[in-house]
C-alpha positions as CSV (number, residue, x, y, z in Angstrom):
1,X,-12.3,2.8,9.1
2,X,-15.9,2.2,9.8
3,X,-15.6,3.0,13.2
4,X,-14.4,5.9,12.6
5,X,-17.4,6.6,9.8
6,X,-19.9,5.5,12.1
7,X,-18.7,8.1,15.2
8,X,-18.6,10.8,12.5
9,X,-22.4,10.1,12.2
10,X,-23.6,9.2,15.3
11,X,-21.7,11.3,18.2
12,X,-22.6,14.5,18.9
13,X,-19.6,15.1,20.9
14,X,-15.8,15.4,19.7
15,X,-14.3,11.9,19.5
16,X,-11.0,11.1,20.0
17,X,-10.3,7.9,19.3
18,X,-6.7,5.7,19.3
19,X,-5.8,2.3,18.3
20,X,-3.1,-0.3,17.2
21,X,-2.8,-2.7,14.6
22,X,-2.6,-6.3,14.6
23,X,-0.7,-6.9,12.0
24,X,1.9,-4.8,9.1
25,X,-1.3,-2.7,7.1
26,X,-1.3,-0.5,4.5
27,X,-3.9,2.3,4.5
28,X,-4.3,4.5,1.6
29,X,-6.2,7.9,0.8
30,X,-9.3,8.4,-0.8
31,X,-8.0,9.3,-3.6
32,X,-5.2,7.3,-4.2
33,X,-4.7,5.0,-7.4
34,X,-4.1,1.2,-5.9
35,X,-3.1,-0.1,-9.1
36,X,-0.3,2.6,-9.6
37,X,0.9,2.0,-6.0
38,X,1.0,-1.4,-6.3
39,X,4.0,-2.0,-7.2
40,X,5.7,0.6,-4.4
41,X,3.2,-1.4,-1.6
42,X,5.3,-4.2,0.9
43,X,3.2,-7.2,0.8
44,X,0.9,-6.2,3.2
45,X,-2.7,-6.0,3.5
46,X,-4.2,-2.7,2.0
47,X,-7.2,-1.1,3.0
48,X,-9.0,2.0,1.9
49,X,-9.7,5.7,4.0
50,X,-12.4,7.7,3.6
51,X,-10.3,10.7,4.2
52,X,-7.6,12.3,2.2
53,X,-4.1,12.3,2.3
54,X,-0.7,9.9,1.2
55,X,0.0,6.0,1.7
56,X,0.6,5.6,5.3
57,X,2.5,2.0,6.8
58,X,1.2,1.1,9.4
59,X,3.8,-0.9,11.7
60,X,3.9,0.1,15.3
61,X,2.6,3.8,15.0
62,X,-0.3,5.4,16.9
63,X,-2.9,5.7,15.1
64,X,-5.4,8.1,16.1
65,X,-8.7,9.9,15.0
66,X,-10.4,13.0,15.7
67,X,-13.9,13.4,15.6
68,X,-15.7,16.7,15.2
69,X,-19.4,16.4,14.5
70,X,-21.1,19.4,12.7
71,X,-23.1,20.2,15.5
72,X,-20.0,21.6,17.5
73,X,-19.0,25.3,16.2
74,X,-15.1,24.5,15.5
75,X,-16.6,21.9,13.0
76,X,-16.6,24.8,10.6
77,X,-12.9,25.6,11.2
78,X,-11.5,25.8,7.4
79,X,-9.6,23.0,6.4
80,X,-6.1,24.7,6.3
81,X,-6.8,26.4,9.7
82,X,-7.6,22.8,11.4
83,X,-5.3,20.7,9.8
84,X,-3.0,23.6,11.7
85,X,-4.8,23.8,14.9
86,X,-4.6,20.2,15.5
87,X,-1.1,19.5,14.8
88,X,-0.1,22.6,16.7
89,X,-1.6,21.2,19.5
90,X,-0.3,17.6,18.9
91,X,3.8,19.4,18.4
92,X,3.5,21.1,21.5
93,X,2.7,18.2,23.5
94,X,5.0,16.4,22.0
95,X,7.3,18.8,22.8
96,X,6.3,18.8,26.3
97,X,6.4,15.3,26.9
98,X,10.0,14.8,26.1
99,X,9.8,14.7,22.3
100,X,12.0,18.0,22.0
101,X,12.6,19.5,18.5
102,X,8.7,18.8,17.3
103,X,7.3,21.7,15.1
104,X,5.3,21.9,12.3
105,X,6.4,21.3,8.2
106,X,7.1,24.9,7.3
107,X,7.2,25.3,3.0
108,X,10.8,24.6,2.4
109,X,10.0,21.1,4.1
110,X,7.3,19.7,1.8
111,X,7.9,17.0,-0.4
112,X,5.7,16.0,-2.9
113,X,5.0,12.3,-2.6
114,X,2.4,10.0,-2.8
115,X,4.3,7.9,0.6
116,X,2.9,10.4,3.4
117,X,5.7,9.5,5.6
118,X,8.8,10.5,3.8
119,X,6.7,13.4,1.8
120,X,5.9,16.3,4.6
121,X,3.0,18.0,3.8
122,X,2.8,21.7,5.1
123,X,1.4,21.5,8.8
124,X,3.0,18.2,9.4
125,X,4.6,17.5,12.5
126,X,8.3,17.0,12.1
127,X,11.2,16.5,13.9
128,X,14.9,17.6,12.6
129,X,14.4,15.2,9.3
130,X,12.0,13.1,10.1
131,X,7.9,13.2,9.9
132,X,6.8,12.7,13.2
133,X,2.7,13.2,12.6
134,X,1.1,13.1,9.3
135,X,-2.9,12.9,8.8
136,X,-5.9,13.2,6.2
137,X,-9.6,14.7,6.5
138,X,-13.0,14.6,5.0
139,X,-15.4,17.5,5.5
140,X,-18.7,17.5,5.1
141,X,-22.6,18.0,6.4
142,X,-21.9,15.7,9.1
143,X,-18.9,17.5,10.6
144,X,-14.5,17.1,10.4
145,X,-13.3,13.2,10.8
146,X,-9.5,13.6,11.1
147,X,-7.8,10.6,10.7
148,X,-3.8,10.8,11.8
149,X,-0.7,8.5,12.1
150,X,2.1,9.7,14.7
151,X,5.3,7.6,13.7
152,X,9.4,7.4,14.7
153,X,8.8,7.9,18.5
154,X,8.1,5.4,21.7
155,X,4.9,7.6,23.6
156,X,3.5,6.3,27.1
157,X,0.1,5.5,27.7
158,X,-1.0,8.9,29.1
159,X,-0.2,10.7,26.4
160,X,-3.3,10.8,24.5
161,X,-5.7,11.1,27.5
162,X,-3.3,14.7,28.7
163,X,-3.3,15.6,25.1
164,X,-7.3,15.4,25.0
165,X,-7.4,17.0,28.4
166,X,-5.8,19.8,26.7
167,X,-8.4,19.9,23.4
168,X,-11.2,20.2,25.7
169,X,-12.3,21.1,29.3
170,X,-14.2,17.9,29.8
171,X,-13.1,14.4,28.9
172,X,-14.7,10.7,29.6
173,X,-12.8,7.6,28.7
174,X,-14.6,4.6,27.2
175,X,-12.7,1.1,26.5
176,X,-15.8,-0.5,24.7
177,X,-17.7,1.2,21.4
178,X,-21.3,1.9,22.2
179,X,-23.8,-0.6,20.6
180,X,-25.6,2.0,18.3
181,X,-21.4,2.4,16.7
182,X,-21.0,-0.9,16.1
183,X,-23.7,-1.7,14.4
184,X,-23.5,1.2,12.4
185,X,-19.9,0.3,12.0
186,X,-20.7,-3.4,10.9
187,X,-23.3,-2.0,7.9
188,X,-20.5,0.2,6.3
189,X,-18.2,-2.8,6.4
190,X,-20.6,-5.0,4.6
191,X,-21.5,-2.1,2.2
192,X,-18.2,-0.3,1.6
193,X,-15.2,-1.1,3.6
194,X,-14.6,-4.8,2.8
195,X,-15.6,-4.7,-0.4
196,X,-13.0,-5.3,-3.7
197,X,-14.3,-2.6,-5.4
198,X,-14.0,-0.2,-2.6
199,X,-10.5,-1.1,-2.7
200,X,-9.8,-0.7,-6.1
201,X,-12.5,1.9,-7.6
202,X,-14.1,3.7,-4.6
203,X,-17.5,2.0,-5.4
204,X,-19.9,0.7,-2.7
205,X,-23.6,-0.3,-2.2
206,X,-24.5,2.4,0.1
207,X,-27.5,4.9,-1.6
């Protein structure tokens, strides 16, 4: 999560960035009540987005985020028309990689739901039943952080590198986070992210 905070303010090129987990997580939205979920939560650890959305369960998906600082033009894409744009993108090469039947939540597919993977949203990727691609976004001065979950399929390593390949004409690969990230990502886990009342109220010590 702070990675993904500290990209959103120090890149001034789109980001896309993908990762596992180590172990069973819980993440939930920013706006999401902790003590009313509770007792709906596996017994796994919890941890706080700073973007929208559900309660996502993290257990062997790709997780992935999307990085748009403000400085690029599409950054002030309206949030209905992205939220599209990007999981149009992300159904069709889905599609095209084997994953036939992807297409996005139409109306008569939403379910309201505080579980974002078995309530489709409208602009969700789906598949016959099932929510294939769900995500959640903050917008602001500094630009569109996107933070997804792609769930219920096996995809191979290439995927997301072809998939970026598509979002944009020019792509480098990096396997370590630049210095200026991390650190910026270690001071928002000491000021927000790992704190209890982060967790449970939203609160932090950043000014």
């Amino acid at each position: 999560m702070a990675i993904d905070q500290a990209w959103l303010e120090i890149s001034d090129r789109a980001v896309l960035r993908v990762y596992r987990w180590d172990q069973p997580t819980v993440s939930l939205g920013y706006a999401q009540n902790l003590a009313r979920m509770k007792e709906h939560l596996p017994d796994w650890p919890v941890v706080r987005r700073w973007t929208g959305g559900g309660v996502v369960m993290h257990d062997h998906d790709y997780t992935y985020s999307l990085i748009i600082p403000a400085v690029i033009p599409w950054a002030q894409t309206p949030a209905v028309q992205s939220y599209e744009q990007i999981h149009r993108a992300l159904a069709h090469h889905l599609a095209a990689t084997g994953h036939e039947g992807c297409r996005l939540a139409l109306t008569e597919d939403v379910v309201d739901g505080p579980l974002c993977f078995t309530a489709p949203a409208l602009h969700d990727v789906v598949r016959g039943s099932s929510k294939i691609a769900g995500a959640g976004q903050r917008r602001g001065r500094l630009g569109i952080l996107h933070q997804g979950s792609v769930q219920n399929v096996q995809l191979e390593t290439s995927f997301w590198q072809t998939w970026a390949a598509q979002l944009t004409s020019c792509v480098s690969l990096i396997s370590t986070t630049p210095p200026e990230v991390q650190n910026r990502a270690a001071e928002l886990v000491e000021k927000r992210f790992s704190l209890p009342q982060w967790l449970t109220d939203r609160d932090d010590l950043l000014s």
